[in-house]
VEXTORVO-917477 format. One record per residue (C-alpha): residue number from 1; residue in three letters; z, y, x. Coordinates in steps of 0.001 Angstrom, whole numbers, plus 500000, padded with zeros to 6 digits. Layout:
<rs>
> nr|rest|z|y|x
> NUM|ALA|Z|Y|X
...
</rs>
This chain:
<rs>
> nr|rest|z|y|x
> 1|UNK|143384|349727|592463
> 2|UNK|141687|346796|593929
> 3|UNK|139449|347154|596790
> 4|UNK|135776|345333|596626
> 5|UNK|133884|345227|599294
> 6|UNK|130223|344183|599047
> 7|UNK|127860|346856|600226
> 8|UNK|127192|346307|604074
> 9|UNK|126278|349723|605793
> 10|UNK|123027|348630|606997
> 11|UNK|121508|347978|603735
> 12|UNK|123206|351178|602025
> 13|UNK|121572|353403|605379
> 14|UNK|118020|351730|604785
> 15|UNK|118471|352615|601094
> 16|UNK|119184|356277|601904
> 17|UNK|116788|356822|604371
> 18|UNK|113774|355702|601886
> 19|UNK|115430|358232|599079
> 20|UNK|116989|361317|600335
> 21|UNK|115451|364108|600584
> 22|UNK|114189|365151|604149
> 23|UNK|116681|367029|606729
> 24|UNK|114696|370077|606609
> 25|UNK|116352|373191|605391
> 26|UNK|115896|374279|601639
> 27|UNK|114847|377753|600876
> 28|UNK|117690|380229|600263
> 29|UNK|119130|381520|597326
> 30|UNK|119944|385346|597826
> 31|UNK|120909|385709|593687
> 32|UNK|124180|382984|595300
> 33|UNK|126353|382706|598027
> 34|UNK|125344|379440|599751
> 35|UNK|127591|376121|600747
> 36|UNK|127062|373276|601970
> 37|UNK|128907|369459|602221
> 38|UNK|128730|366292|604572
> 39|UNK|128852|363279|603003
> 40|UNK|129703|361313|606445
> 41|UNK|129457|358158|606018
> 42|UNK|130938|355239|608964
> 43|UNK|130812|351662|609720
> 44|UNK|133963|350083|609176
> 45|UNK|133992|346414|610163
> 46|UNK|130350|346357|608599
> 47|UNK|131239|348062|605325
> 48|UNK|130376|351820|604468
> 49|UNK|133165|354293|603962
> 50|UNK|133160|357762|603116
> 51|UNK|134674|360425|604558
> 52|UNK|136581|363195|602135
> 53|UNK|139294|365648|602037
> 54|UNK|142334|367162|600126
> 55|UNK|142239|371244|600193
> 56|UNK|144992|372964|601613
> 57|UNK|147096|375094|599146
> 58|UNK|145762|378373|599464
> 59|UNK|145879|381306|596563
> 60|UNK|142708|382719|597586
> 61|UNK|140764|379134|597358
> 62|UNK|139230|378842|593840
> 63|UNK|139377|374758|594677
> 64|UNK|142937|375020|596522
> 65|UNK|144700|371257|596653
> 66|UNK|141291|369911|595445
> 67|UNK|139552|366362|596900
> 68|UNK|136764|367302|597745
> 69|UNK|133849|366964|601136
> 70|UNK|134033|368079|604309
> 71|UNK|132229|371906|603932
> 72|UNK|132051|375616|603143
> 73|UNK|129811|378791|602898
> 74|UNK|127132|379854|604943
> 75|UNK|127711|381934|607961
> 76|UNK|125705|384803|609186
> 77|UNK|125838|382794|612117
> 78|UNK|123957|379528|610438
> 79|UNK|120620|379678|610737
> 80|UNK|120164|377370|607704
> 81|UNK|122215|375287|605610
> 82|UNK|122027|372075|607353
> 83|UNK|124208|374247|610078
> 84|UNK|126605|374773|607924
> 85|UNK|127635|371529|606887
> 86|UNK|127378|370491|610744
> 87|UNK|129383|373595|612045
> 88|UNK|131929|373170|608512
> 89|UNK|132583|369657|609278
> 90|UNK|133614|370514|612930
> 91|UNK|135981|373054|612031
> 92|UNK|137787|371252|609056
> 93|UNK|137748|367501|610370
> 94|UNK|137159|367744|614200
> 95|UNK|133795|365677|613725
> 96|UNK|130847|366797|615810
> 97|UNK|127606|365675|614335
> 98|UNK|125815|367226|617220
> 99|UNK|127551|364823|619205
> 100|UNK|126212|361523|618323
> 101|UNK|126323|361657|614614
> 102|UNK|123144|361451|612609
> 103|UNK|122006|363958|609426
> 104|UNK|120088|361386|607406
> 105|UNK|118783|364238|604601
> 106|UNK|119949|365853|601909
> 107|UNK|120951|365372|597943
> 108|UNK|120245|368038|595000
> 109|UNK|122102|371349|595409
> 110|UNK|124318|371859|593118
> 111|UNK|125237|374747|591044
> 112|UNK|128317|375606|589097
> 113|UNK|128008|374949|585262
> 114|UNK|131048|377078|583973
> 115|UNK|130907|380914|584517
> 116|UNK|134287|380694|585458
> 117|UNK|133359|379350|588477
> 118|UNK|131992|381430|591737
> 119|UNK|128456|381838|591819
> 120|UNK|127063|379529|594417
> 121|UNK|125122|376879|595092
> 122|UNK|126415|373554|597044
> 123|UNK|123890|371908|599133
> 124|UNK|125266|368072|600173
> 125|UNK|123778|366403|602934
> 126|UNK|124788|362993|604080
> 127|UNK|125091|362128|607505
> 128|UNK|126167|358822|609853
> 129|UNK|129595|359763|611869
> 130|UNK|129366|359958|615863
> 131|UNK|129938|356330|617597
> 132|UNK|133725|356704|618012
> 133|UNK|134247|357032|614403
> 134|UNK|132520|353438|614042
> 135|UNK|134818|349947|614206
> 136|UNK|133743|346488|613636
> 137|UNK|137440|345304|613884
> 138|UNK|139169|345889|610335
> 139|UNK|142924|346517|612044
> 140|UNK|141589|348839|614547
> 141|UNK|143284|352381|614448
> 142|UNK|141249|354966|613345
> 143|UNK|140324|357759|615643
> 144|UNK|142744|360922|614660
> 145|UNK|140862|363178|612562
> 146|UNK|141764|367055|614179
> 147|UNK|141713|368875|610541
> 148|UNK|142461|372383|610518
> 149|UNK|144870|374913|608012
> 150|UNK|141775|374620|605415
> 151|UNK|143002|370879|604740
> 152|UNK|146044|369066|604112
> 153|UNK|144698|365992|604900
> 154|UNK|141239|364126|605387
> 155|UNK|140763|359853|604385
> 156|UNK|138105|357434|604533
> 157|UNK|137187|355592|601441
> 158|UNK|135508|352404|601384
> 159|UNK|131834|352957|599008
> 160|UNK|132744|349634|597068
> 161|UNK|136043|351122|596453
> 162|UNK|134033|354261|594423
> 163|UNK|131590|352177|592939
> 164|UNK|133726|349413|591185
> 165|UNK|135736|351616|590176
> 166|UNK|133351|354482|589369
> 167|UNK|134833|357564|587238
> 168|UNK|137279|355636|585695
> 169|UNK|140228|358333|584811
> 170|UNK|139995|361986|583221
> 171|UNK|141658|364758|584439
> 172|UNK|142708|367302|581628
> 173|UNK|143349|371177|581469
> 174|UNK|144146|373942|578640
> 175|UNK|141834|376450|579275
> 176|UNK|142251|379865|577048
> 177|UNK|144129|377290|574704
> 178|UNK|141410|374765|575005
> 179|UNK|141715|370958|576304
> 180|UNK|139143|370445|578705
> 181|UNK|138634|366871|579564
> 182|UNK|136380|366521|583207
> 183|UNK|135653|362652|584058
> 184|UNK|136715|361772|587857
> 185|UNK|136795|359264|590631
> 186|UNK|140211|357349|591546
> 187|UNK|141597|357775|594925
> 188|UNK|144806|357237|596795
> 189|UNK|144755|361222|596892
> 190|UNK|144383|362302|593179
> 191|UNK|141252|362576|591266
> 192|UNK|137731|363643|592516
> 193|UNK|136675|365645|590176
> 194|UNK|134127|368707|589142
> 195|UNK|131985|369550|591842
> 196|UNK|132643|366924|593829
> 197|UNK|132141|364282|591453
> 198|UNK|128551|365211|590127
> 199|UNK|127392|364993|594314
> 200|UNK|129211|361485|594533
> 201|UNK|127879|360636|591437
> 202|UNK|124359|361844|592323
> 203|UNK|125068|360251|596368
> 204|UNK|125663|356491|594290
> 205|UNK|122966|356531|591837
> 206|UNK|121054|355942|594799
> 207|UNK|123299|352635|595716
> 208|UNK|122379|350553|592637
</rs>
């Protein structure tokens, strides 16, 4: 998989600040449980990349060993949804968007399209990682991500990377004795599929 590398960060950030939709908190959903994703986004020797994660193997995780974004369900404790992502992120990855970082606004919610799926809605919001996450030296080392038992490991991948490539393999399952074919994103990880792929798919439709 070849890597291209074309869209400098400060032209993809001016782009998403003119079309996101505004930080403020969306109105809740008490018919669904509530989530909510970062989409944190760095500056890697002038380049954008994207932050995402693998999901721990866990037999109570619908999405167990999926690739998916930094995130989870609402908390009593959140007092909207834009906490969640901020407070999720901390706890899976070790990155504190109170501490430097930047939530630039928010993309659709999503919602499950399968019944088989938990009924909840997924509210992405993408954000700009605290300074130390930033490099404009390609060969620097990356700052050690602190990811907890939820993940079994967390990557940055370079935008170009997702959008020359775009969904470009299929992942397959026999449902009820049923093929099932999903379309999905590459990465050095497995497939991003499902969930995850309609919000990068939504997140990049703002990019062209």
């Amino acid at each position: 998989m070849t890597e291209v590398r074309d869209t400098d960060i400060s032209s993809l950030l001016q782009r998403l600040r003119s079309g996101l939709h505004p930080g403020e908190d969306i109105t809740i959903d008490t018919s669904r449980r509530q989530a909510a994703v970062a989409l944190i986004l760095r500056d890697h020797a002038g380049f954008a990349e994207l932050l995402m994660i693998k999901r721990a193997a866990n037999p109570n995780d619908f999405w167990s060993g999926h690739l998916a974004l930094p995130g989870g369900r609402r908390q009593p404790e959140d007092t909207d949804l834009r906490m969640t992502a901020i407070r999720e992120t901390r706890e899976e990855v070790g990155v504190d968007l109170n501490d430097g970082g930047e939530i630039l606004g928010r993309l659709d919610t999503v919602v499950p399209v399968s019944t088989r799926l938990p009924n909840i809605t997924i509210t992405p919001y993408v954000a700009v990682a605290p300074p130390g996450f930033h490099s404009s030296n390609p060969e620097a080392d990356d700052i050690s991500l602190q990811i907890n038992h939820e993940v079994a490991v967390a990557f940055w991948v370079p935008i170009d990377f997702l959008k020359h490539n775009g969904r470009s393999t299929v992942v397959s399952h026999i449902i009820e004795g049923h093929e099932y074919e999903w379309p999905a994103y590459p990465s050095v990880h497995g497939p991003v599929w499902g969930l995850t792929e309609r919000i990068l798919t939504q997140f990049l439709s703002m990019l062209d």
